[in-house]
N, CA, C and O atoms as a GROMACS GRO file, in nm:
protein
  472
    1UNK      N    1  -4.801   5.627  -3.978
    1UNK     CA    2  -4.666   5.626  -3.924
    1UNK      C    3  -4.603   5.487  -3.941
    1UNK      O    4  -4.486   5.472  -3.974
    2UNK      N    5  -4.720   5.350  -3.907
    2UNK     CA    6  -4.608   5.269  -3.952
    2UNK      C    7  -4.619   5.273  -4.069
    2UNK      O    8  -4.501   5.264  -4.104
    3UNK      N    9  -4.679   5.281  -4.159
    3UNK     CA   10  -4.623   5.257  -4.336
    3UNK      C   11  -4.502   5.311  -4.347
    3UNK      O   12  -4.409   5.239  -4.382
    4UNK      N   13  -4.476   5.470  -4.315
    4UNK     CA   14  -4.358   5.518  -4.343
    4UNK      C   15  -4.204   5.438  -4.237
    4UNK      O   16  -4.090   5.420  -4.281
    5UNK      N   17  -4.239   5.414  -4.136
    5UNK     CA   18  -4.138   5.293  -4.096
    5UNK      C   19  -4.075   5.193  -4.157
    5UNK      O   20  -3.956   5.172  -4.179
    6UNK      N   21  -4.219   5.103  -4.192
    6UNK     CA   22  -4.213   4.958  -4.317
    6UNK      C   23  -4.126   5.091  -4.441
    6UNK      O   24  -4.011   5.059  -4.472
    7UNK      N   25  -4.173   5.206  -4.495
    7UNK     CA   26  -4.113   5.199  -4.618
    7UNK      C   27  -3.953   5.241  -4.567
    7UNK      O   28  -3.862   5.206  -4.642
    8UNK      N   29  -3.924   5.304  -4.463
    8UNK     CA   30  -3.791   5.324  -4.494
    8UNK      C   31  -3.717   5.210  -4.459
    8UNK      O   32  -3.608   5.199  -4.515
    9UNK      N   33  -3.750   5.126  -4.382
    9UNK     CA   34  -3.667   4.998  -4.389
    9UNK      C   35  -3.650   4.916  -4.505
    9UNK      O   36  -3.544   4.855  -4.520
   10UNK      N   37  -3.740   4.908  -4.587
   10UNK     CA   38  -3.724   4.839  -4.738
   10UNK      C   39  -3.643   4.942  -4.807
   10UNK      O   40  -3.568   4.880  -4.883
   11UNK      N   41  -3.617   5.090  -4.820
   11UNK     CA   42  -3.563   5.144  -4.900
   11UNK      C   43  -3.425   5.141  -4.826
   11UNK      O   44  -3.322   5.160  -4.890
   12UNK      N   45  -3.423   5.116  -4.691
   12UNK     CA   46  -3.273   5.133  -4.715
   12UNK      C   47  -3.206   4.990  -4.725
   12UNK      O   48  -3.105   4.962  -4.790
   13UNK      N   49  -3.273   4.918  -4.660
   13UNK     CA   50  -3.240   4.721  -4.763
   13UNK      C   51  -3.238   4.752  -4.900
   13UNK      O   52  -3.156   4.674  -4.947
   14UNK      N   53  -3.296   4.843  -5.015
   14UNK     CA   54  -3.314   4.836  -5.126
   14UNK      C   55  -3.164   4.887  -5.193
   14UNK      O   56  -3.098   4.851  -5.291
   15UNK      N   57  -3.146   4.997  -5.083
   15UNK     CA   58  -3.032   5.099  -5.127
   15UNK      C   59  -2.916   5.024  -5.120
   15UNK      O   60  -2.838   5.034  -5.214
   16UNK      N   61  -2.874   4.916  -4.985
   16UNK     CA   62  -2.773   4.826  -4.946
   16UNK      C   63  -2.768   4.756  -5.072
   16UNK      O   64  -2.690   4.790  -5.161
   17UNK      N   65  -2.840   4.670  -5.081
   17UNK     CA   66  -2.889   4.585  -5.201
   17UNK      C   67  -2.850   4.609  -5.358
   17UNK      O   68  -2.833   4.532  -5.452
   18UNK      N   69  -2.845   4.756  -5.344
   18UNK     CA   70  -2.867   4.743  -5.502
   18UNK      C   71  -2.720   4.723  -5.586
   18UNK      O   72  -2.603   4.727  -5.545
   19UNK      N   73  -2.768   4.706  -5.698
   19UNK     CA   74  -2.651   4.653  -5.823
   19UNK      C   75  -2.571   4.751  -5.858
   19UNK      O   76  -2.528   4.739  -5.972
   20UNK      N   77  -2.522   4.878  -5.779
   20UNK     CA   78  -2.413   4.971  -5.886
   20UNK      C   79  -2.312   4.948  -5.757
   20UNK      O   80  -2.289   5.031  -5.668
   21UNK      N   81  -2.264   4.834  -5.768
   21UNK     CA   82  -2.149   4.772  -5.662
   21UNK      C   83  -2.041   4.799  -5.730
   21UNK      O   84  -2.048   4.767  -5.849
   22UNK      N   85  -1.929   4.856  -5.690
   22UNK     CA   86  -1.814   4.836  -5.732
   22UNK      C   87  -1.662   4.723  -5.719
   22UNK      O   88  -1.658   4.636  -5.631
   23UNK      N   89  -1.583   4.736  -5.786
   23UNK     CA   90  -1.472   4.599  -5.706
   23UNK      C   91  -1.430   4.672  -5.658
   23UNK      O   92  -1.440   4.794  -5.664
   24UNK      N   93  -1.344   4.566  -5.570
   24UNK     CA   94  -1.241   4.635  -5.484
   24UNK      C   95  -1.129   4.749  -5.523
   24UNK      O   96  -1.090   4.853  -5.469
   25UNK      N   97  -1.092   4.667  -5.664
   25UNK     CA   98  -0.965   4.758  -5.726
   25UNK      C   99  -1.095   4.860  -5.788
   25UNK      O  100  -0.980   4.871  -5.747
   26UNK      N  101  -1.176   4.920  -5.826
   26UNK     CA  102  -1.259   5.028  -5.841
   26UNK      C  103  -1.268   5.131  -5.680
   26UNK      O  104  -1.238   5.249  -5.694
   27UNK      N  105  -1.293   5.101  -5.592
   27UNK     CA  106  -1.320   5.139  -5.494
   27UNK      C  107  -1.223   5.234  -5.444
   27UNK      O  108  -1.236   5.354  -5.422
   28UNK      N  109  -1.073   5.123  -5.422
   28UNK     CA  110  -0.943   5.158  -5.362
   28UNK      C  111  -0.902   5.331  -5.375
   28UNK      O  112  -0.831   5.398  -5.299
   29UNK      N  113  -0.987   5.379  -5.519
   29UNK     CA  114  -0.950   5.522  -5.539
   29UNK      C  115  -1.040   5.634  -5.515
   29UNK      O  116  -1.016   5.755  -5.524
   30UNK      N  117  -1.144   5.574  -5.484
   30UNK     CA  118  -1.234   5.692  -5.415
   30UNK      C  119  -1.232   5.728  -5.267
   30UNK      O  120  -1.321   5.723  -5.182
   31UNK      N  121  -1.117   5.762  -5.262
   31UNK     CA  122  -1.084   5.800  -5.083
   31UNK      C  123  -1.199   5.937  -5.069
   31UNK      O  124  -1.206   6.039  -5.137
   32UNK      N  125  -1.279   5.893  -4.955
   32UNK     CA  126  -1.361   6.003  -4.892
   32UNK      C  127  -1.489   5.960  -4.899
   32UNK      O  128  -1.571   5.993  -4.813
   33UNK      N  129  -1.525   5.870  -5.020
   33UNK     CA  130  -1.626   5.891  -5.079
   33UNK      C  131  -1.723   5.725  -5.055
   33UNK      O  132  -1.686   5.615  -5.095
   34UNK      N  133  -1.850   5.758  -4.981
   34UNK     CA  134  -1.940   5.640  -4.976
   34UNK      C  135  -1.933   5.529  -5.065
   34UNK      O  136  -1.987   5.561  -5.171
   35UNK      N  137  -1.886   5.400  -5.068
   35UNK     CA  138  -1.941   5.302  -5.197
   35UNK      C  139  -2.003   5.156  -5.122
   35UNK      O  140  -2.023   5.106  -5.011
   36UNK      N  141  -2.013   5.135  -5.238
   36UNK     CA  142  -2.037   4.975  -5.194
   36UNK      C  143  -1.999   4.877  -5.305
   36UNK      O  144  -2.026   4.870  -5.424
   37UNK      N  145  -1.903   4.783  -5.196
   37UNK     CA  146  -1.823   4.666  -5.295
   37UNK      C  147  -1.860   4.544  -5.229
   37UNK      O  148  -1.866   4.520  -5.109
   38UNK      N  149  -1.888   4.462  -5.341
   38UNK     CA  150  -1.882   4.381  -5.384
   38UNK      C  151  -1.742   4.288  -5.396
   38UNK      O  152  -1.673   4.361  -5.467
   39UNK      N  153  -1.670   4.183  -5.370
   39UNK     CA  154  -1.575   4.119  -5.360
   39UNK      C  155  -1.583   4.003  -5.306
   39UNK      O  156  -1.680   3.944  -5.259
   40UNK      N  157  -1.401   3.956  -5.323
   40UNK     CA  158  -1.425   3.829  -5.258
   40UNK      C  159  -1.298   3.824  -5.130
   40UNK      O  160  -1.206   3.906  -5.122
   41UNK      N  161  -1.314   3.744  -5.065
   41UNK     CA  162  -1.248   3.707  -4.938
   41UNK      C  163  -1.130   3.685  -4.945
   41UNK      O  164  -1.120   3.565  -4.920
   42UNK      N  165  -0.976   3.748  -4.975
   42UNK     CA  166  -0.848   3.634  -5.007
   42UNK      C  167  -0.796   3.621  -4.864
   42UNK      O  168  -0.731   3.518  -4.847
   43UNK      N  169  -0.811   3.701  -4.752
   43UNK     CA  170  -0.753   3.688  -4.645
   43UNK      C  171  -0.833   3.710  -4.527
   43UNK      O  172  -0.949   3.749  -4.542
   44UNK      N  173  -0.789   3.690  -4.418
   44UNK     CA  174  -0.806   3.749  -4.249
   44UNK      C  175  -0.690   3.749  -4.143
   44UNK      O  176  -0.608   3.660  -4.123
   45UNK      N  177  -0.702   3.866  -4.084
   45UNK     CA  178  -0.619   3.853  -4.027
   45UNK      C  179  -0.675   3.888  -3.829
   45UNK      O  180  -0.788   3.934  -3.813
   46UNK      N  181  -0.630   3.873  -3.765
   46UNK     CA  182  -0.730   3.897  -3.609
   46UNK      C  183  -0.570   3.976  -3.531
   46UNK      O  184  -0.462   3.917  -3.519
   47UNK      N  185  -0.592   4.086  -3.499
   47UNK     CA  186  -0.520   4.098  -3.396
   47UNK      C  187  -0.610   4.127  -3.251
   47UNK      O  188  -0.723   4.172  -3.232
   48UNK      N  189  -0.528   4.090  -3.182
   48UNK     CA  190  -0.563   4.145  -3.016
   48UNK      C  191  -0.466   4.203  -2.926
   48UNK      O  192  -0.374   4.144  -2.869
   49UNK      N  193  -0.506   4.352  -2.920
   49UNK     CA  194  -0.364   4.379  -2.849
   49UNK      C  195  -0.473   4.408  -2.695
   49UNK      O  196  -0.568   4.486  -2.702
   50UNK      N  197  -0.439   4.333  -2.566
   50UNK     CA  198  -0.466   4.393  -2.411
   50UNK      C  199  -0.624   4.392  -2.404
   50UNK      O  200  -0.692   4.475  -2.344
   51UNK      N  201  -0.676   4.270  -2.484
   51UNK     CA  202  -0.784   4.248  -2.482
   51UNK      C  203  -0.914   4.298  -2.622
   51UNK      O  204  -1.018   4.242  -2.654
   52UNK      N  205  -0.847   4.424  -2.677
   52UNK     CA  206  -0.932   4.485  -2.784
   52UNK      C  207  -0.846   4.382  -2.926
   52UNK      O  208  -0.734   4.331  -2.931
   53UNK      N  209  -0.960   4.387  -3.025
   53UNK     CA  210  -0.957   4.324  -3.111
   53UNK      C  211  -1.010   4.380  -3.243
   53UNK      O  212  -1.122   4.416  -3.278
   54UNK      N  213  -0.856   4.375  -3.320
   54UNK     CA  214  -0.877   4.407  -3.468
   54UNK      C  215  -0.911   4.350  -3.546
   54UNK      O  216  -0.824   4.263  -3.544
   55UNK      N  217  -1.005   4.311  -3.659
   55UNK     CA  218  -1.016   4.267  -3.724
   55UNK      C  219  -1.010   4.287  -3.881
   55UNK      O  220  -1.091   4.365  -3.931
   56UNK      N  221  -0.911   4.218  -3.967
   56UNK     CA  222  -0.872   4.281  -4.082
   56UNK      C  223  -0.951   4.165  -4.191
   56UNK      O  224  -0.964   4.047  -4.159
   57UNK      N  225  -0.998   4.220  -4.316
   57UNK     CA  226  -1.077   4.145  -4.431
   57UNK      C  227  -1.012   4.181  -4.583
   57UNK      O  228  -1.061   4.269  -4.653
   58UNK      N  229  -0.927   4.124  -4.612
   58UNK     CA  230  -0.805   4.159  -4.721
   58UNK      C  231  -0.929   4.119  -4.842
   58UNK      O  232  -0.983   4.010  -4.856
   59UNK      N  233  -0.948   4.225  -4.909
   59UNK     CA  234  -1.039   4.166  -5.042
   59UNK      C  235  -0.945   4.161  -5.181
   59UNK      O  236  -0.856   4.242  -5.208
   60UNK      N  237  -0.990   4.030  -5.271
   60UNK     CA  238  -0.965   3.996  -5.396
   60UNK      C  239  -0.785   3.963  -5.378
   60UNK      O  240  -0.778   3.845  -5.411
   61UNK      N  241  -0.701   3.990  -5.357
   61UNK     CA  242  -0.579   3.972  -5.335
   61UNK      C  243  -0.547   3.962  -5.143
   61UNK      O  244  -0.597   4.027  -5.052
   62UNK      N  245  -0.440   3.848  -5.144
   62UNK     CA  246  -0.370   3.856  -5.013
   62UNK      C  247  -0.286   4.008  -4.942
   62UNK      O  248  -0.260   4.091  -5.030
   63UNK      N  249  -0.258   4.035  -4.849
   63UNK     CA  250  -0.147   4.131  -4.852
   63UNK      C  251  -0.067   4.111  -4.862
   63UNK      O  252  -0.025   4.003  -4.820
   64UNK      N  253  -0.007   4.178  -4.908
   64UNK     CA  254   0.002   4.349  -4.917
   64UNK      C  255  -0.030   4.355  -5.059
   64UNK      O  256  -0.037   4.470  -5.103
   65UNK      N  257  -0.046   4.280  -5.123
   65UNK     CA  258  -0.113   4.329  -5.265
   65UNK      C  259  -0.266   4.333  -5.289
   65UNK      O  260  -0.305   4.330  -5.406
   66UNK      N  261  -0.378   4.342  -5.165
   66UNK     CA  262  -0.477   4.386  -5.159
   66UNK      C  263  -0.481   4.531  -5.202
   66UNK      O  264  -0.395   4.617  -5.182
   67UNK      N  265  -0.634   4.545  -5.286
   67UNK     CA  266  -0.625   4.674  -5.321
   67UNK      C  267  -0.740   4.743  -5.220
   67UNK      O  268  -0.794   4.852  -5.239
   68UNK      N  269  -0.765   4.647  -5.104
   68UNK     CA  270  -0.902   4.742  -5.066
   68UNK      C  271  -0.901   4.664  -4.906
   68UNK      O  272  -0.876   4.546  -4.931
   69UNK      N  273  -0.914   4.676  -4.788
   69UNK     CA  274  -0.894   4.562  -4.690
   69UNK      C  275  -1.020   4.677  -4.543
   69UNK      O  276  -1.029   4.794  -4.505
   70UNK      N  277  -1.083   4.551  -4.516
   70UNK     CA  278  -1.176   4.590  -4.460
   70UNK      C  279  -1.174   4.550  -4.287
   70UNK      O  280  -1.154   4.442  -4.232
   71UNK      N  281  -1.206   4.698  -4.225
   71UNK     CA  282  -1.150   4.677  -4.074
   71UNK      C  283  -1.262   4.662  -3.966
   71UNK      O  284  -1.367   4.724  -3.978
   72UNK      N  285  -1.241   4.588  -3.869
   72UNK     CA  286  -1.386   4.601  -3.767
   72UNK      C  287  -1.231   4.601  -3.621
   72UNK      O  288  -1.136   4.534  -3.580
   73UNK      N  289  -1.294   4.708  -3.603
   73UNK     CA  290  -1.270   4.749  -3.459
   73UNK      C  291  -1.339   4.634  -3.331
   73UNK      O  292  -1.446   4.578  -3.355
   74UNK      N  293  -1.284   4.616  -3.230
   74UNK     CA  294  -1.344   4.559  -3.142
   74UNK      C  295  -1.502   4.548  -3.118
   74UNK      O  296  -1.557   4.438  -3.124
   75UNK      N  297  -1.569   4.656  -3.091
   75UNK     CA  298  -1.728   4.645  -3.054
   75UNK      C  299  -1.767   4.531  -3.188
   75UNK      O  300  -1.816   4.419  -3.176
   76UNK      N  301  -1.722   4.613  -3.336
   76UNK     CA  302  -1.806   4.512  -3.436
   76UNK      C  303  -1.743   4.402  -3.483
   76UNK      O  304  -1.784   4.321  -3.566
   77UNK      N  305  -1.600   4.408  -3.400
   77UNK     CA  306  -1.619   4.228  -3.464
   77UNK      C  307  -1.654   4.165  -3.364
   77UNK      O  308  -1.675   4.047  -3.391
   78UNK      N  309  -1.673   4.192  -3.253
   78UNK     CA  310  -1.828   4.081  -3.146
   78UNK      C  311  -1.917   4.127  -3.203
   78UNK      O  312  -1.997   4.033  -3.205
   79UNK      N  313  -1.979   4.236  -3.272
   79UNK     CA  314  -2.109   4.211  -3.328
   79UNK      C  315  -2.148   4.105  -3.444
   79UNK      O  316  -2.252   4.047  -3.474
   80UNK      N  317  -2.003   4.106  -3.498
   80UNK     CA  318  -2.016   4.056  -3.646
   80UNK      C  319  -2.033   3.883  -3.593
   80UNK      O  320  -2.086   3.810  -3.678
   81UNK      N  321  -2.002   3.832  -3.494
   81UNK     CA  322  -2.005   3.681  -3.420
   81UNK      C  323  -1.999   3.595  -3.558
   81UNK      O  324  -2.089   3.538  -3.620
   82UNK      N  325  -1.849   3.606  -3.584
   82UNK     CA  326  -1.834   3.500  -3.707
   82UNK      C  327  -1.862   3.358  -3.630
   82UNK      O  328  -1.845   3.320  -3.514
   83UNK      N  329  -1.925   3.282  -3.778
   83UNK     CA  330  -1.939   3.093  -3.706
   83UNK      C  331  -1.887   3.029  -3.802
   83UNK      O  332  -1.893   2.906  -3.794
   84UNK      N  333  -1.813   3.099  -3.938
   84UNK     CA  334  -1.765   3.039  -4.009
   84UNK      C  335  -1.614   3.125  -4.045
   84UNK      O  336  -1.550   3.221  -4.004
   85UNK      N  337  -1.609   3.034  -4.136
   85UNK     CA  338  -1.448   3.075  -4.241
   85UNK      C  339  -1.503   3.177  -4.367
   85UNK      O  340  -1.576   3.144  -4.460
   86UNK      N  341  -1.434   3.331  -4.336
   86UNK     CA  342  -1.477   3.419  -4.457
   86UNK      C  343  -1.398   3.370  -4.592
   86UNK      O  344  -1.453   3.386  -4.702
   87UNK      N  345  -1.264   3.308  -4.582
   87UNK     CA  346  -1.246   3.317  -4.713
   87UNK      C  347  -1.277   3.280  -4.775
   87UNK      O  348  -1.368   3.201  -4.753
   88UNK      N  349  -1.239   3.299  -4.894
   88UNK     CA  350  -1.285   3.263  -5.020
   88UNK      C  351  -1.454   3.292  -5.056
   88UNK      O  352  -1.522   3.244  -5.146
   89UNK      N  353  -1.496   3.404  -4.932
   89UNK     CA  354  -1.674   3.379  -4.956
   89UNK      C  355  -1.643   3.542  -5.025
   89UNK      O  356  -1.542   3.612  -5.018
   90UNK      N  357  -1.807   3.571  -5.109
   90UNK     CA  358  -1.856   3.678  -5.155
   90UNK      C  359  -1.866   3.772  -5.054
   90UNK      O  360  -1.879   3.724  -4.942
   91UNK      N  361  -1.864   3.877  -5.061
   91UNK     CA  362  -1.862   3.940  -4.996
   91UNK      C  363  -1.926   4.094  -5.010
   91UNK      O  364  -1.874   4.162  -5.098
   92UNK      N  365  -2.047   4.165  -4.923
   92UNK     CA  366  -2.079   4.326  -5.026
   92UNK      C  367  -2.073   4.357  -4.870
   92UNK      O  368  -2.105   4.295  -4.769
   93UNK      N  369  -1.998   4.520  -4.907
   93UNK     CA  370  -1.984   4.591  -4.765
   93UNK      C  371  -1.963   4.775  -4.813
   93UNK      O  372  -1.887   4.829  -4.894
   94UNK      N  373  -2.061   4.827  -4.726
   94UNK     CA  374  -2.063   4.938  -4.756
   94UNK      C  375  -2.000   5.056  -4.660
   94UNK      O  376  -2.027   5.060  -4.540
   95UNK      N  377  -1.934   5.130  -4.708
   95UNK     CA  378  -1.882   5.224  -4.620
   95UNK      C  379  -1.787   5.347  -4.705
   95UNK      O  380  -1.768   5.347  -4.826
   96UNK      N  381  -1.749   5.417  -4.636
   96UNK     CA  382  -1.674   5.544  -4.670
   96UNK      C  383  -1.499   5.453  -4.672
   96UNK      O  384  -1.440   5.386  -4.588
   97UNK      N  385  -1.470   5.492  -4.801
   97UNK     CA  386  -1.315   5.429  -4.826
   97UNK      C  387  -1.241   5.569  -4.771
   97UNK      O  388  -1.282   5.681  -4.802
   98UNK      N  389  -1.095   5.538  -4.663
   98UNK     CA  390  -0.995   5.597  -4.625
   98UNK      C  391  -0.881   5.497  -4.637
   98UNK      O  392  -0.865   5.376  -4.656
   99UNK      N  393  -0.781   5.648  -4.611
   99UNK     CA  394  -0.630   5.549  -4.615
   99UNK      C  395  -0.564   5.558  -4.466
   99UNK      O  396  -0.567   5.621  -4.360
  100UNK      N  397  -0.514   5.471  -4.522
  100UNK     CA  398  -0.410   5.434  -4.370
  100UNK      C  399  -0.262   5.329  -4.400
  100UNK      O  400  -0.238   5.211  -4.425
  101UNK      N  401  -0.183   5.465  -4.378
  101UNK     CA  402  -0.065   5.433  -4.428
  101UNK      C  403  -0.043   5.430  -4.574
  101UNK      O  404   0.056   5.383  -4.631
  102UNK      N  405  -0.094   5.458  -4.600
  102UNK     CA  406  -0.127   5.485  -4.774
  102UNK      C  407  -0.224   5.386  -4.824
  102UNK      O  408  -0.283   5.422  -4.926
  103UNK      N  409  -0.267   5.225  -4.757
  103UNK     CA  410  -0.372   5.211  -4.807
  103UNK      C  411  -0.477   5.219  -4.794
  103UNK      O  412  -0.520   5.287  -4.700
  104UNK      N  413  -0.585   5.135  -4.903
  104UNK     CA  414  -0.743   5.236  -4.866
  104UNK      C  415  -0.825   5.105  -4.776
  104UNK      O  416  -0.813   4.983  -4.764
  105UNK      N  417  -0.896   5.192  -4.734
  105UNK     CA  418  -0.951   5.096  -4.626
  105UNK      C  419  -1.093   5.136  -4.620
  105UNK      O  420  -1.136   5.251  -4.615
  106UNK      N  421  -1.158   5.030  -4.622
  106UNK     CA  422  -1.330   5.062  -4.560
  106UNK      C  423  -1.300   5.026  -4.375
  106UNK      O  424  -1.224   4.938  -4.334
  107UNK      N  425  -1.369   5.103  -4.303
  107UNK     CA  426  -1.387   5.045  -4.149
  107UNK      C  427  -1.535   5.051  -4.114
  107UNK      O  428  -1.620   5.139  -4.129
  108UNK      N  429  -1.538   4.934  -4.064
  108UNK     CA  430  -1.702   4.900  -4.024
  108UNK      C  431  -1.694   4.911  -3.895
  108UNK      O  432  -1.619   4.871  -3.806
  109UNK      N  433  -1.847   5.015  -3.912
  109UNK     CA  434  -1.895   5.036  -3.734
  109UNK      C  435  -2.029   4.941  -3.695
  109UNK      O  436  -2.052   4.884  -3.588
  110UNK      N  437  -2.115   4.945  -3.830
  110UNK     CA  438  -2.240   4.889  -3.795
  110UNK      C  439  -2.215   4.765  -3.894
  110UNK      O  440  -2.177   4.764  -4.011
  111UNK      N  441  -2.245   4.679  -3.820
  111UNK     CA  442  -2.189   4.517  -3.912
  111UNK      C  443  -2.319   4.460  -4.046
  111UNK      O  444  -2.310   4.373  -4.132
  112UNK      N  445  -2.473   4.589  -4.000
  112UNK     CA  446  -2.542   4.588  -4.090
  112UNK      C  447  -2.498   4.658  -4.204
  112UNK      O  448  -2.589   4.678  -4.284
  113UNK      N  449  -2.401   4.696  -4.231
  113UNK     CA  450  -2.320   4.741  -4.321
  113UNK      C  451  -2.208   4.599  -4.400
  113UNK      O  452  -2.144   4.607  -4.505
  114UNK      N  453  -2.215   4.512  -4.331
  114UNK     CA  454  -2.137   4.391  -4.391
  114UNK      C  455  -2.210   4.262  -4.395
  114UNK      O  456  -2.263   4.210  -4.296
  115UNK      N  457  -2.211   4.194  -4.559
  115UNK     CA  458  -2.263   4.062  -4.539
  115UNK      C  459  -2.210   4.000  -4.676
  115UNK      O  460  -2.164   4.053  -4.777
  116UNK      N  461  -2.234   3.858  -4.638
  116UNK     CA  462  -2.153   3.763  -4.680
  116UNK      C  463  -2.307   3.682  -4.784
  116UNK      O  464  -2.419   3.649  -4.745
  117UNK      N  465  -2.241   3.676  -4.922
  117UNK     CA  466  -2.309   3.612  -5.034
  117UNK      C  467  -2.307   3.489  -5.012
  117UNK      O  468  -2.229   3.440  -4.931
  118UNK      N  469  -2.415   3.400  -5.101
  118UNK     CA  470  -2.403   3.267  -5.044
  118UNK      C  471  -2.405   3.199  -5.188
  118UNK      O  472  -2.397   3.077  -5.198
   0.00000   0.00000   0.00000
């Protein structure tokens, strides 16, 4: 029982991990559909409305000419406990692309779903 523990934790680090990453402007058109991109940081934006807190991650372009912009709802951006400045960093984050307002959006629930290249 633990081997099969140890193996599914390496396979799904393996699965996060692996190289068929897409860009952002690749991504932007698969509404519905699981991916994982690869990008870079051009923006942030923080709202707080009455205490809850949005957090917006504009990839490869600023807005509104982002083609792909990545959201953490309150719970995960205290999980995510930034200590630095995202822009301009690498960036791979996996999730189901939707739209909102017509654009496409990844939203992160589990922040082990988001990390920053070095």
């Amino acid at each position: 029982m633990k081997y099969l523990i140890i193996f599914g934790f390496l396979f799904s680090f393996r699965v996060f991990a692996q190289t068929d990453t897409l860009t952002a402007e690749q991504a932007k058109t698969m509404i519905n559909k699981e991916v994982i991109v690869k990008a870079t940081v051009a923006g942030t934006r923080l709202f707080d409305k009455e205490g809850k807190k949005t957090f917006l991650v504009n990839l490869d372009k600023r807005f509104p000419q982002t083609p792909l912009t990545v959201v953490f709802y309150d719970k995960a951006y205290r999980e995510l406990n930034l200590q630095y400045e995202l822009e301009e960093k690498d960036i791979v984050v996996k999730g189901t692309v939707t739209l909102y307002n017509d654009r496409s959006q990844i939203i992160v629930n589990d922040v082990k779903n988001f990390k920053t290249l070095k």
